[in-house]
PLY file of the C-alpha trace (Angstrom):
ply
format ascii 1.0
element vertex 347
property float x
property float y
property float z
element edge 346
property int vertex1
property int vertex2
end_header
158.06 -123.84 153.12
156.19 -120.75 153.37
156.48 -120.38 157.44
160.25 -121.38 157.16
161.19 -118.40 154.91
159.00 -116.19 157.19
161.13 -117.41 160.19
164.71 -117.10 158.25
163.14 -113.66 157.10
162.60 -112.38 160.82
165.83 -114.13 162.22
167.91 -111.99 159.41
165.98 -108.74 160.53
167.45 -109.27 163.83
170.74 -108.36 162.79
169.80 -105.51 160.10
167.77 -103.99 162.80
169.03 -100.78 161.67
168.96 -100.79 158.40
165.32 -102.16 158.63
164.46 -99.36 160.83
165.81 -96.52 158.56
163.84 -98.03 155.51
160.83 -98.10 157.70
161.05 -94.45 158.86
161.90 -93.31 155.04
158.42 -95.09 153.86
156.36 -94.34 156.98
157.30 -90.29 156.06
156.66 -90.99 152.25
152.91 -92.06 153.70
152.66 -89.34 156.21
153.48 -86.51 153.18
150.76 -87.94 151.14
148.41 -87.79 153.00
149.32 -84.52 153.84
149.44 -82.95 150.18
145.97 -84.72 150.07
144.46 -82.66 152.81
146.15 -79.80 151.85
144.12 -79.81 148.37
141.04 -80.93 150.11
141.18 -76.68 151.84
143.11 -77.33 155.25
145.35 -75.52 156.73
149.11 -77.15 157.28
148.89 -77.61 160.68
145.39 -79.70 160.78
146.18 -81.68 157.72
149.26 -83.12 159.77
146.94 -83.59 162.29
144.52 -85.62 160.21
147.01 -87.34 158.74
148.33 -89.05 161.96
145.06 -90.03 162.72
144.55 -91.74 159.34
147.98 -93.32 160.12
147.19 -94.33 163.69
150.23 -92.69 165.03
153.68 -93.27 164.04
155.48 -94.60 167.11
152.50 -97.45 167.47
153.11 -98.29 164.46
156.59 -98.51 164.41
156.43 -100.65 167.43
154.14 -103.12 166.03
156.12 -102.93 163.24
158.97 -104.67 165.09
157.45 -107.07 166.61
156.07 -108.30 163.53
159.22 -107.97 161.28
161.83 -109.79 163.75
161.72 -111.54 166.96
160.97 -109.71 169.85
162.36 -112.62 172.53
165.93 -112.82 170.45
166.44 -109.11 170.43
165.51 -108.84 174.63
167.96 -111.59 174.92
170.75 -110.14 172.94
169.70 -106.96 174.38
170.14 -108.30 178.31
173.35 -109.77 177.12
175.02 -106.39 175.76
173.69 -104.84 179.08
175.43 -107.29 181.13
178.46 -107.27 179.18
178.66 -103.51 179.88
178.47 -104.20 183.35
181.02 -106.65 183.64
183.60 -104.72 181.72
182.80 -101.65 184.13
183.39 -104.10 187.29
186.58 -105.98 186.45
186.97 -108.06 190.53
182.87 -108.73 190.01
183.48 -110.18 186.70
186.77 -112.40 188.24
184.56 -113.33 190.90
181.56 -114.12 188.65
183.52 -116.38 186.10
185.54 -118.70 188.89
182.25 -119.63 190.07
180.49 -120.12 186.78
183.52 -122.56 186.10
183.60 -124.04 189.29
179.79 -124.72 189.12
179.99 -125.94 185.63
182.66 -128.28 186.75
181.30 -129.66 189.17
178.21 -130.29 187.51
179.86 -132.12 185.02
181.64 -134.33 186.65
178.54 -135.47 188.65
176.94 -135.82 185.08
179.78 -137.86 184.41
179.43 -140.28 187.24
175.55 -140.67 187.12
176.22 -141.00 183.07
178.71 -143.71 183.28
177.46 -145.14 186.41
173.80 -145.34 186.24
172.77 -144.90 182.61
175.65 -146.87 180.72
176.23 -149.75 183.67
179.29 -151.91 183.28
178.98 -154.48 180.86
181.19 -157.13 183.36
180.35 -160.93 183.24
178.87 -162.10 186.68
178.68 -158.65 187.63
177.29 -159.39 190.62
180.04 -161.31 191.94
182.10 -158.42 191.95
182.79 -156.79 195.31
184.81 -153.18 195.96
186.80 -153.89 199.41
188.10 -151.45 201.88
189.63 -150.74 205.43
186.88 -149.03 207.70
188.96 -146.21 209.55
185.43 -144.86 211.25
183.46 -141.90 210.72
186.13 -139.26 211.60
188.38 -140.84 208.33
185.40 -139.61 205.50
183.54 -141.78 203.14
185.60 -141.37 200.54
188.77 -143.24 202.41
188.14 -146.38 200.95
191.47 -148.08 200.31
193.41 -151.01 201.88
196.94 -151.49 202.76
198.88 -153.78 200.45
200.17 -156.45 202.74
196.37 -156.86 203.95
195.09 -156.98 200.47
197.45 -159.93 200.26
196.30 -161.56 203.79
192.70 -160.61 202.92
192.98 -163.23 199.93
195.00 -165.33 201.45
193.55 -165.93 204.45
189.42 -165.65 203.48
188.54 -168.54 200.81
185.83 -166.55 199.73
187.45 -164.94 196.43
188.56 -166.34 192.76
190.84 -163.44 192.98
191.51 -160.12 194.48
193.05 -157.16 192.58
194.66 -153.68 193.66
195.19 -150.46 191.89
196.20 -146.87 192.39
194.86 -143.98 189.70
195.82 -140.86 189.44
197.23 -138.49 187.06
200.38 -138.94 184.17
202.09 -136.46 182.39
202.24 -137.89 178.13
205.09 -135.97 176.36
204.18 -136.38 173.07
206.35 -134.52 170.23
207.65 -132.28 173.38
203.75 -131.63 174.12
203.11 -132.68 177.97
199.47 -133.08 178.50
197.86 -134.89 181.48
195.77 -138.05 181.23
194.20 -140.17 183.96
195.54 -143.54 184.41
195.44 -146.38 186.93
198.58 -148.66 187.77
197.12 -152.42 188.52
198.15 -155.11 189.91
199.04 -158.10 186.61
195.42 -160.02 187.02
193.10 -156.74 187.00
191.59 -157.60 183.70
191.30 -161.16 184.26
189.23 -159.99 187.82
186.97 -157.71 185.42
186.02 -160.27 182.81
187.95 -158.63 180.34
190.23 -158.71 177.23
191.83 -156.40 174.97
190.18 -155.55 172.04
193.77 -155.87 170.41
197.02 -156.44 171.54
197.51 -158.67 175.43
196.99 -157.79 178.79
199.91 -157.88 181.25
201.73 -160.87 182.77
202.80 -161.11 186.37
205.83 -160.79 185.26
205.44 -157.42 183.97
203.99 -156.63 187.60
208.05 -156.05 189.06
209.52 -152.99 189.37
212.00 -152.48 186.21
209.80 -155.12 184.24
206.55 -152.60 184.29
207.17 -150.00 181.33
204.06 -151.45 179.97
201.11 -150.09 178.49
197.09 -150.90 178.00
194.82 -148.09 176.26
191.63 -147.27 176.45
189.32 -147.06 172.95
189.21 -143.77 173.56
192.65 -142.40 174.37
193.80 -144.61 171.02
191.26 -142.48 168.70
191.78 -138.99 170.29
195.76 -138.87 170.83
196.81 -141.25 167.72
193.74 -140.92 165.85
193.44 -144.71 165.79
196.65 -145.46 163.91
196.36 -149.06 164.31
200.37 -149.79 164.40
200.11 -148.32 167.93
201.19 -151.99 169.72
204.92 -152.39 170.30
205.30 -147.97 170.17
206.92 -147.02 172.54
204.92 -143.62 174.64
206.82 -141.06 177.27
204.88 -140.51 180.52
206.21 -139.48 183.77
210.01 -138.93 182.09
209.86 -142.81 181.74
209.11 -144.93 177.97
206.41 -147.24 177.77
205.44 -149.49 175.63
202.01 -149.94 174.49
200.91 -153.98 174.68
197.15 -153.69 174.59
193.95 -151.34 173.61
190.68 -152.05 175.69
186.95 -152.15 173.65
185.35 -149.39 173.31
183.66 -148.09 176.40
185.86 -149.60 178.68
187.24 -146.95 180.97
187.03 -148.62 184.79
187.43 -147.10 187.13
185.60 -144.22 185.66
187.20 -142.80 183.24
190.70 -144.14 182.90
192.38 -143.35 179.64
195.40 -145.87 180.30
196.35 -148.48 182.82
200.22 -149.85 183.54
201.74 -151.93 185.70
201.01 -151.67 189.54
204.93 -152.88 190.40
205.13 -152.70 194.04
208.25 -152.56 195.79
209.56 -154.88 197.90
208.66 -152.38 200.62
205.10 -151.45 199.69
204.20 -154.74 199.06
204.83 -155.62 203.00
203.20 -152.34 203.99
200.17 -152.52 206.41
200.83 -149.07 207.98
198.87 -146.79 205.53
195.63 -148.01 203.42
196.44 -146.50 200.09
195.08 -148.93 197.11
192.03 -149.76 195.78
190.61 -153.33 195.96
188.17 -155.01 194.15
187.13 -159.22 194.51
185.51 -161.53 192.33
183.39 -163.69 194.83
183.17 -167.51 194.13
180.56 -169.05 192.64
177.50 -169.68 195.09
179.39 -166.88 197.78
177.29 -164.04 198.67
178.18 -161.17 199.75
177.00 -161.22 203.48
179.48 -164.91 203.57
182.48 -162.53 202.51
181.96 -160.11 204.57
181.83 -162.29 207.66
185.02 -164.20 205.84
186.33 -160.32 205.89
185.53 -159.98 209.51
187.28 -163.10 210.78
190.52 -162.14 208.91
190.19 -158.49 210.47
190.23 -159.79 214.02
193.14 -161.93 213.85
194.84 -159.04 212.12
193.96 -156.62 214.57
195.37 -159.18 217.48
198.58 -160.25 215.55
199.30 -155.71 214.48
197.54 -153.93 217.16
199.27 -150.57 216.52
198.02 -150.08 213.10
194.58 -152.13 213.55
193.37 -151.33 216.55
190.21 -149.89 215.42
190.46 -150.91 211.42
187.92 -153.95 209.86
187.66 -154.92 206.14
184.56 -154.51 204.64
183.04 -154.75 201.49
180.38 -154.37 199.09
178.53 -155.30 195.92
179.62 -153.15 193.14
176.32 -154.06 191.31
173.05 -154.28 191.97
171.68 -156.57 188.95
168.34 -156.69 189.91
168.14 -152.63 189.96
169.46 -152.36 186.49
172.67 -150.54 187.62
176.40 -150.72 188.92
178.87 -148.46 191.28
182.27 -149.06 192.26
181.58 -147.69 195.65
178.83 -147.99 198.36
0 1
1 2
2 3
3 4
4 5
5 6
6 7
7 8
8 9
9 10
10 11
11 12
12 13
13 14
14 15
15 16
16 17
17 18
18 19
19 20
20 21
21 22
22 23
23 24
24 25
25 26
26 27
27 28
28 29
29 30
30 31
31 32
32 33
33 34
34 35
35 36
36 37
37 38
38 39
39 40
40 41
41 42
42 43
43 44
44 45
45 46
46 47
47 48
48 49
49 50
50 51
51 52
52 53
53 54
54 55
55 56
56 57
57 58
58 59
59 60
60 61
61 62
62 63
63 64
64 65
65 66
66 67
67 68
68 69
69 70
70 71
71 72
72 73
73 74
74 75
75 76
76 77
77 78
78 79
79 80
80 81
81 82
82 83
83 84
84 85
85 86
86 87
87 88
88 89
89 90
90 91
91 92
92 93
93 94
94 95
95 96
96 97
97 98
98 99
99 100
100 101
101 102
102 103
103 104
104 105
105 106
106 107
107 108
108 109
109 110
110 111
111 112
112 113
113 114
114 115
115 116
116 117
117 118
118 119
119 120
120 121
121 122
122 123
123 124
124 125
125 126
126 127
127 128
128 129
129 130
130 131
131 132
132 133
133 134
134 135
135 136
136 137
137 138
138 139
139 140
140 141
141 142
142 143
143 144
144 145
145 146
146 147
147 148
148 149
149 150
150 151
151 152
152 153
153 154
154 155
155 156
156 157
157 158
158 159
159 160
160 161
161 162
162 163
163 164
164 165
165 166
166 167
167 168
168 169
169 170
170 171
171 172
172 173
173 174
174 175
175 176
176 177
177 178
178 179
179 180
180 181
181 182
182 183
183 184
184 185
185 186
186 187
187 188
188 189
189 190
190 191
191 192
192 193
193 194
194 195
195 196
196 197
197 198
198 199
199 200
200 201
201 202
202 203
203 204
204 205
205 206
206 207
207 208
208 209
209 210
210 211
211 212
212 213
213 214
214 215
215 216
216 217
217 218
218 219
219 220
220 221
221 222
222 223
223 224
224 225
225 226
226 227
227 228
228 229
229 230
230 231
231 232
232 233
233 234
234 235
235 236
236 237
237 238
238 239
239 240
240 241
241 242
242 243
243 244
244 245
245 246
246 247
247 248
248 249
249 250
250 251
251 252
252 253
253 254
254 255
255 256
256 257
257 258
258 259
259 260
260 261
261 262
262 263
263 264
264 265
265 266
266 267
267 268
268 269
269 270
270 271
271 272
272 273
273 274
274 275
275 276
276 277
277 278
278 279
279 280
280 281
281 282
282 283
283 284
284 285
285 286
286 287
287 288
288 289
289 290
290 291
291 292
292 293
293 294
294 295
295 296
296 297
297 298
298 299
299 300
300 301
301 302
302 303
303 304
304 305
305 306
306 307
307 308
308 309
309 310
310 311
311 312
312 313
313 314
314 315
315 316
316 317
317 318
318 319
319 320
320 321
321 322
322 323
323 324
324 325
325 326
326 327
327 328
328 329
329 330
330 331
331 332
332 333
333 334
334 335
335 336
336 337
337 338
338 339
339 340
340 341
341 342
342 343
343 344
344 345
345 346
């Protein structure tokens, strides 16, 4: 109890540094004049009993000093001390100071997100059943496309399941950004649009509420809505007659039919999913891989069985549509690796 009220005692002297100091200077004089008047009665002169009476002292600035360190805390006050220095600086170089805060932000950004990523993907793994039946699936374009163009046309999604026996099912989806007007507010949230059996594919159920039928998967019939945990606690502050409201996104009303458990955000980290509702058009569209695919394998299929399932049904695709898959192959890959303890949706 003792130490804590010396350490509250020094933290307050911090920021009554010059009050402290005054007081200190006032007594250290009151000392000095004594023993002053005290040689002056013992017979010496003024001059040598101020002399005398800094030596009896020690000196006043040493004192002083070690006087500071011992009253408040000497790394605090070089820290605020850097920080007022710096602060003058900055305000003296306005561009610098632009310059100097876009890349602070950008750095803390980017940090964060990859926090984010490693967070969600390898300390808090998904919690899927069979986990390791799940498979993320993708075109190959070669090198000179990037790693990160991993997404398959819709009509080959559809050929991919129909024509390799090698999947309980196959599901699609496309995330990206939707504008929420709430009250007049607009505010951006992440969201996915997926094809009706996504949830089924993922082992999952609402925590209230439904998922969506195939029904619900047309265009006109897909001004439907699932939640995440988290989105229903921070925007509605979990008002729990949130099913059957009806929410504004995009300048078109929704209504919300399901909220996912907690910690269920897949792909990483979705705050709402809707409807995928493909067009007639983009349903038969091969030209452009722009969806995301993942499978769940059969029971007793591994992966290197799918992948040569994959290959076969590349070929024949590349010999019936040469134009657009001349050079393409499907290929896929575990999105967990049970035995390692962790999960990805890409690899």
């Amino acid at each position: 109890m003792r130490n804590l009220r010396a350490w509250l005692l020094r933290l307050a002297a911090v920021f009554r540094k010059a009050q402290h100091d005054r007081e200190f200077v006032d007594e250290m004089e009151s000392h000095l004049q004594m023993h002053i008047d005290d040689n002056l009665r013992s017979g010496m002169n003024a001059q040598d009993a101020r002399r005398q009476a800094l030596i009896k002292l020690g000196g006043v600035e040493p004192t002083k000093e070690i006087y500071r360190e011992r009253r408040g805390l000497p790394l605090l006050e070089t820290v605020l001390q850097d920080l007022r220095y710096a602060t003058r600086t900055l305000r003296k170089n306005p561009g610098f100071t632009i310059i100097a805060v876009l890349t602070l932000a950008l750095g803390i950004g980017a940090n964060t997100a990859i926090f984010s990523m490693v967070n969600a993907l390898l300390l808090h793994p998904y919690n899927f059943p069979d986990l390791d039946r799940l498979v993320r699936v993708w075109q190959n374009r070669g090198i000179d496309e990037g790693a990160d163009a991993r997404f398959i046309a819709p009509q080959d999604a559809a050929d991919l399941q129909n024509g390799a026996p090698v999947f309980d099912a196959l599901t699609t989806y496309r995330c990206g950004d939707f504008n929420l007007n709430t009250e007049g507010n607009v505010q951006a949230v992440l969201g996915c649009r997926v094809s009706a059996n996504f949830f089924d594919v993922l082992g999952v159920s609402p925590a209230l509420g439904r998922m969506f039928s195939p029904a619900e998967e047309q265009p006109g019939a897909d001004q439907v809505a699932v939640v995440s945990y988290g989105f229903w606690q921070r925007r509605f502050a979990g008002d729990a007659g949130l099913l059957g409201k009806v929410i504004q996104m995009n300048g078109k009303k929704y209504t919300v039919v399901g909220i996912m458990p907690r910690g269920f955000d897949y792909p990483v980290p979705m705050e709402l999913w809707v409807p995928l509702g493909l067009s007639p058009a983009e349903k038969t569209d091969r030209a452009k891989p722009w969806l995301g695919a993942l499978g769940r394998l059969k029971p007793g299929i591994s992966v290197a069985q799918a992948r040569i399932a994959a290959d076969s049904v590349s070929r024949r695709l590349q010999q019936e549509y040469r134009g657009a898959h001349r050079t393409w192959r499907r290929t896929l890959a575990r999105c967990s690796a049970a035995k390692a303890g962790f999960a990805a949706f890409w690899l």
